[in-house]
C-alpha positions in Angstrom: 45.6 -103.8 72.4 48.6 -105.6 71.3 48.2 -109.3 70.2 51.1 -110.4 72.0 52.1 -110.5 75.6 54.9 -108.1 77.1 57.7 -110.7 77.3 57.5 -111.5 73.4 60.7 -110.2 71.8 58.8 -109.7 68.3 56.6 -107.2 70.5 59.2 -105.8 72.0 61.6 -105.4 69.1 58.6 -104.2 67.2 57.8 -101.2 70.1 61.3 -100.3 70.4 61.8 -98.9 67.7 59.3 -96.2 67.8 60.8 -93.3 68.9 64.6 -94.3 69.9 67.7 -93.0 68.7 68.5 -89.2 67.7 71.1 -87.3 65.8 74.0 -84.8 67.3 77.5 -85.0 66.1 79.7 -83.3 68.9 83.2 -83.4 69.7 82.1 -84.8 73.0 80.5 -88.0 71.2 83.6 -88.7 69.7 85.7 -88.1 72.8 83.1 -90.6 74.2 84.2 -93.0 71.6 88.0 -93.1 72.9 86.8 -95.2 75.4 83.8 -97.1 74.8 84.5 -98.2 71.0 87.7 -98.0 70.1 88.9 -100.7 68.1 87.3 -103.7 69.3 89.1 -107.0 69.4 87.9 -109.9 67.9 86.5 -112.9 69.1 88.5 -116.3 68.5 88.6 -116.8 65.1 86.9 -113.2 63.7 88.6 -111.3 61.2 89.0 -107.8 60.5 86.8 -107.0 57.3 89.8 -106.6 55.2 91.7 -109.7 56.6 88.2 -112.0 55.7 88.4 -109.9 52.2 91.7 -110.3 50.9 91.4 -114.0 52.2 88.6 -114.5 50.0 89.8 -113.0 46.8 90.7 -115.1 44.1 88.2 -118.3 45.5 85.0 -117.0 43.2 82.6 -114.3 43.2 81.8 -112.3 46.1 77.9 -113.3 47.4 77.0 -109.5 47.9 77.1 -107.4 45.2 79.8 -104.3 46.1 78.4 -101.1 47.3 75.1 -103.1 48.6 76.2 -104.0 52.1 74.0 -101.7 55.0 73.0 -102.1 58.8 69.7 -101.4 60.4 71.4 -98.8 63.3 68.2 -100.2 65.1 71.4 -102.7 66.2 73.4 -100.0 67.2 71.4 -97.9 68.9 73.4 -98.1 72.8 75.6 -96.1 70.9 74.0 -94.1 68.6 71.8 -92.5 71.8 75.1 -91.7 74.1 77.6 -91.3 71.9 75.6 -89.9 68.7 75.6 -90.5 65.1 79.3 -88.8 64.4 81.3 -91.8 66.1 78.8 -94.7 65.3 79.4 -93.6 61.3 83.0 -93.3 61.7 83.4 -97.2 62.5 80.8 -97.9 60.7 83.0 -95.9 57.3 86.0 -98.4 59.1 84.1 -101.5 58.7 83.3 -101.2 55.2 79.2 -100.3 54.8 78.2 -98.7 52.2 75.0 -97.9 53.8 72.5 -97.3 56.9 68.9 -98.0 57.3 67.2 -95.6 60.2 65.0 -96.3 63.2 64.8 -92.7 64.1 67.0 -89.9 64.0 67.3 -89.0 67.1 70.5 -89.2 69.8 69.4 -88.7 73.0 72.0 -87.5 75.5 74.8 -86.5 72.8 72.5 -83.8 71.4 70.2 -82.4 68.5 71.0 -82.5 65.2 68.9 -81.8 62.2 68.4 -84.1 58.9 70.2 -81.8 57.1 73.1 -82.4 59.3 72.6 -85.8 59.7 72.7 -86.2 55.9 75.6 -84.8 55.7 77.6 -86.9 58.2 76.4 -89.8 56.6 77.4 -88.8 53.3 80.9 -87.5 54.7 81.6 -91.1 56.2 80.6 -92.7 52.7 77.3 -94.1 53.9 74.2 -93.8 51.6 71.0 -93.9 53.5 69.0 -95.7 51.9 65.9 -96.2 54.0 64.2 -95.7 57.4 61.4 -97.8 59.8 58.4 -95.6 60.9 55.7 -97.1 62.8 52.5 -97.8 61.2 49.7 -96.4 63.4 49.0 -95.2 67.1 46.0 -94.5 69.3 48.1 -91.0 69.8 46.4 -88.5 67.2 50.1 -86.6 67.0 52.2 -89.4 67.0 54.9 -89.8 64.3 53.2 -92.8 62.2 52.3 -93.2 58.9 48.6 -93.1 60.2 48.8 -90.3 62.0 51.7 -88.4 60.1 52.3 -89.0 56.9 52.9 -85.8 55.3 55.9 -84.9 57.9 57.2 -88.6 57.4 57.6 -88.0 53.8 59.1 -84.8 54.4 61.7 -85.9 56.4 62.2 -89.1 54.2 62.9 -86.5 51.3 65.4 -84.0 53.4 67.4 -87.1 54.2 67.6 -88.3 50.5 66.6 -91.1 51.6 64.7 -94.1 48.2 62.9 -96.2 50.4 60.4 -95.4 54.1 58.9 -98.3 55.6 57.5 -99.7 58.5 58.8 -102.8 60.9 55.3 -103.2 62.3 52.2 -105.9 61.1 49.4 -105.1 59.2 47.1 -105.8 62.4 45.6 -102.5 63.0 42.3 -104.1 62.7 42.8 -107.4 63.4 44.5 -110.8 62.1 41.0 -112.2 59.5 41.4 -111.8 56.3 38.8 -108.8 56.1 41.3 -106.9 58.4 44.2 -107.2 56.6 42.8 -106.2 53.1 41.7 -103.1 55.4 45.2 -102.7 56.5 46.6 -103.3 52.5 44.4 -100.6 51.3 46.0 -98.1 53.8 49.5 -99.4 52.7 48.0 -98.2 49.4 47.3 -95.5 50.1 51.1 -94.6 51.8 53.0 -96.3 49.1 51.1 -94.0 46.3 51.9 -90.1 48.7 55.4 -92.1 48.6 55.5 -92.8 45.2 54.4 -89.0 44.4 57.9 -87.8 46.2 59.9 -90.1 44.9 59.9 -93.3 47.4 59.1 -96.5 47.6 56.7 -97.5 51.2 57.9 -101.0 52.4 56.8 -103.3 55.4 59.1 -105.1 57.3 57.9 -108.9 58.3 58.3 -110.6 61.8 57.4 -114.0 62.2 53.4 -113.6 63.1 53.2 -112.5 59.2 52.7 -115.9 58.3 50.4 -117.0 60.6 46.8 -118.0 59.2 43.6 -115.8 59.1 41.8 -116.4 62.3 38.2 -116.4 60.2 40.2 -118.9 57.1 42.7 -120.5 58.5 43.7 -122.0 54.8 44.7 -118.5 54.2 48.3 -117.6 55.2 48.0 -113.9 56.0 51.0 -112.6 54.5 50.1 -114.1 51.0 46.9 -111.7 51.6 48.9 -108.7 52.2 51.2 -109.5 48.8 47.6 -110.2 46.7 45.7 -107.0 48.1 48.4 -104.4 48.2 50.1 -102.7 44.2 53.1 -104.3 43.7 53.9 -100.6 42.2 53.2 -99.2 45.4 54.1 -101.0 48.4 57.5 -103.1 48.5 58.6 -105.6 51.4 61.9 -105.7 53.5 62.1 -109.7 54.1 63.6 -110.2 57.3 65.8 -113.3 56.8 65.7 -114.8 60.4 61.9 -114.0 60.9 60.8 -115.2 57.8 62.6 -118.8 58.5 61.0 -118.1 62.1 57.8 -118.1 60.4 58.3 -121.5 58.4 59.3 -123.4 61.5 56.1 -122.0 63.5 53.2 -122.1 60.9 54.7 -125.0 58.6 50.7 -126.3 59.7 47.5 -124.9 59.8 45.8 -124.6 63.0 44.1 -128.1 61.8 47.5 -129.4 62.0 47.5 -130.1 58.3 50.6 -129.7 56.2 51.4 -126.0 55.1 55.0 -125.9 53.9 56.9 -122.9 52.3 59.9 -121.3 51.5 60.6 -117.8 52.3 62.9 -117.3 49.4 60.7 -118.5 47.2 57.8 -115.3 47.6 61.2 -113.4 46.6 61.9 -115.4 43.5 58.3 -115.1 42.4 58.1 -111.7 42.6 61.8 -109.9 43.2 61.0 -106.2 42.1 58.7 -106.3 45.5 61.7 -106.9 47.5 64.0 -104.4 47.0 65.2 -104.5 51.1 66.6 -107.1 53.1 67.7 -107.9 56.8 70.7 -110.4 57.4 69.9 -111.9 60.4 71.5 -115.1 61.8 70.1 -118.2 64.5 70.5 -121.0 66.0 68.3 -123.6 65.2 66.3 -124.2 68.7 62.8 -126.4 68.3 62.7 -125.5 72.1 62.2 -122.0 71.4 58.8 -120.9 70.5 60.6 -119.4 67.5 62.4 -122.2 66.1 65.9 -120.2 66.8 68.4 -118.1 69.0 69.2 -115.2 67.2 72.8 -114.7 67.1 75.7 -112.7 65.2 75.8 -112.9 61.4 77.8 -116.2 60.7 77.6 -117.7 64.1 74.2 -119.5 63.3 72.4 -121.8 60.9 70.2 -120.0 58.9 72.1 -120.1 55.2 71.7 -116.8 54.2 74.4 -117.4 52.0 72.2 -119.4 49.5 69.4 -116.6 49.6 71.6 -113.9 48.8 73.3 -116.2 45.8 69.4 -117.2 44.8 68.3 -113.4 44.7 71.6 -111.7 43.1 72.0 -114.4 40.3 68.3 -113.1 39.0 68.9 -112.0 35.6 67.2 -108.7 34.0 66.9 -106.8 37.4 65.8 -103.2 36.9 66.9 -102.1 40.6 69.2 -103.5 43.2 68.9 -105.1 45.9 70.0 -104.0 49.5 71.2 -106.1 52.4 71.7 -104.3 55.9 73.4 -106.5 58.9 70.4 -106.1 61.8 71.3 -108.3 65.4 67.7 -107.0 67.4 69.7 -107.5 70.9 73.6 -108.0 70.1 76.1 -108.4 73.0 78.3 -105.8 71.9 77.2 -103.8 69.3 80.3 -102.3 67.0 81.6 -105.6 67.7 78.5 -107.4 65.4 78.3 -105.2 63.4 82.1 -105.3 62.6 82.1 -108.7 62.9 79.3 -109.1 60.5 80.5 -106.7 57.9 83.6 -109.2 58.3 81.8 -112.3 57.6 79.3 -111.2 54.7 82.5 -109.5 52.6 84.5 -112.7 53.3 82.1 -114.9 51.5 82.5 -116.1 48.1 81.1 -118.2 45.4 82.4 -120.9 43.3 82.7 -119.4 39.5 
């Protein structure tokens, strides 16, 4: 039984993603397209990706590293399930992403396609896929998990070229004490080594509870349990940005109430080959909110994810990259973030 109630958006956004887009590419889907995303038009003061580009040139560095900008389709998927993959890529080619992150590969009502297919039209709109969310257990015996499936996970991983298969769910299969979760770490193991034999890297994506404290310690911050008891060779994270910063503004204290400060970008500069993912995510700072913010479109908020993707790309002596995907859990309008948010991560630069 789920930890949290039914009206918590971590729970939701976490259950969600289970089994919910698909992939068909169909002239239909693109007719579709004609009307419900053609260009969209900008909100006061948005610029077009290559507008907030060329007016950035010349005023320093760019913050992202080129070819690095993605976009969880977890965002997009209104439009991925009735208009399909084909017209979704297409802006997505338009706005200037280099690459997608999957939360299924399914369509729904514009059709089938298969993963070689779907590899294809990613590739063909200049979009590498570079990773994929998979839940991490079910009470179903068949369901598509890394519990309950991992052989055909990896398989389908591998048919869609993809270098990284993860998970967006919490290591609470068994509970939040710090017995659990070294339970839970040593099936994370156990995915990140089958990954590592084909090629992959296993990651786990964090929501806010991840920092909470071990109910039977509650000096112990569960997340740093997950990072001490899992190989750093064979299990990576995704930080989420705007969860993590969730997480310092609701367990900054111990259930004691004493002091238990920390720095989400500070677990990445300790250990940056674990973190190899990102999500840019954007709020507005709310103490009324139970989560410390309103999530909102990239640039519209307060979290300075600028900063953390300067602190992490300066690093020196990196032997992989690091990836950055564009993720809104519940935009408004969903080409229009994640236009608008390609916009506003290309536009910023750094001082030289």
């Amino acid at each position: 039984m789920s930890r949290f109630s039914q009206t918590d958006p971590e729970l939701t956004h976490r259950l969600s993603r289970r089994g919910m887009l698909g992939v068909a590419a169909g002239t239909t889907a693109a007719a579709l397209l004609g009307a419900a995303a053609a260009p969209v038009t900008a909100a006061p003061g948005a610029a077009s990706t290559t507008d907030a580009t060329s007016r950035g040139a010349g005023r320093g560095r760019p913050v992202l590293p080129p070819g690095r900008l993605g976009i969880q389709l977890y965002s997009l998927r209104d439009k991925v399930s009735t208009l399909g993959f084909a017209p979704v890529f297409a802006e997505l080619e338009k706005y200037g992403y280099d690459e997608v992150e999957f939360a299924g590969y399914t369509q729904g009502s514009a059709g089938p396609i298969t993963l070689a297919q779907l590899k294809r039209l990613a590739r063909n709109h200049g979009l590498n896929p570079i990773g994929s969310h998979v839940g991490y257990y079910s009470d179903d015996p068949n369901a598509y998990t890394f519990a309950q499936n991992l052989t055909k996970v990896l398989d389908d991983a591998q048919a869609l070229g993809l270098k990284h298969i993860g998970t967006a769910s919490g290591p609470f299969r068994y509970g939040s004490t710090v017995d659990a979760w070294k339970r839970a770490a040593e099936e994370f193991n156990t995915y990140g080594a089958a990954a590592k034999a084909r090629g992959l890297k296993f990651y786990q994506h964090n929501h806010s509870e991840e920092f909470s404290f071990a109910t039977d310690n509650p000096k112990v911050r569960l997340y740093d349990v997950l990072l001490a008891e899992t190989d750093p060779d064979l299990v990576y994270l995704e930080m989420d940005i705007f969860w993590a910063y969730s997480g310092q503004f609701r367990f900054s204290k111990r259930p004691d109430g004493s002091a238990a400060p920390f720095e989400p970008l500070d677990y990445v500069l300790k250990q940056p080959h674990r973190y190899p993912l990102f999500h840019v995510k954007d709020g507005v700072s709310d103490p009324t909110n139970q989560y410390g913010y309103d999530m909102v479109d990239v640039g519209d908020g307060d979290i300075d994810y600028k900063r953390f993707i300067s602190a992490v790309t300066r690093l020196r002596g990196q032997r992989f990259a690091h990836h950055w995907q564009a993720e809104h859990d519940n935009p408004t309008e969903s080409l229009t973030f994640a236009r608008r948010s390609s916009a506003h991560l290309h536009s910023l630069r750094e001082k030289c």
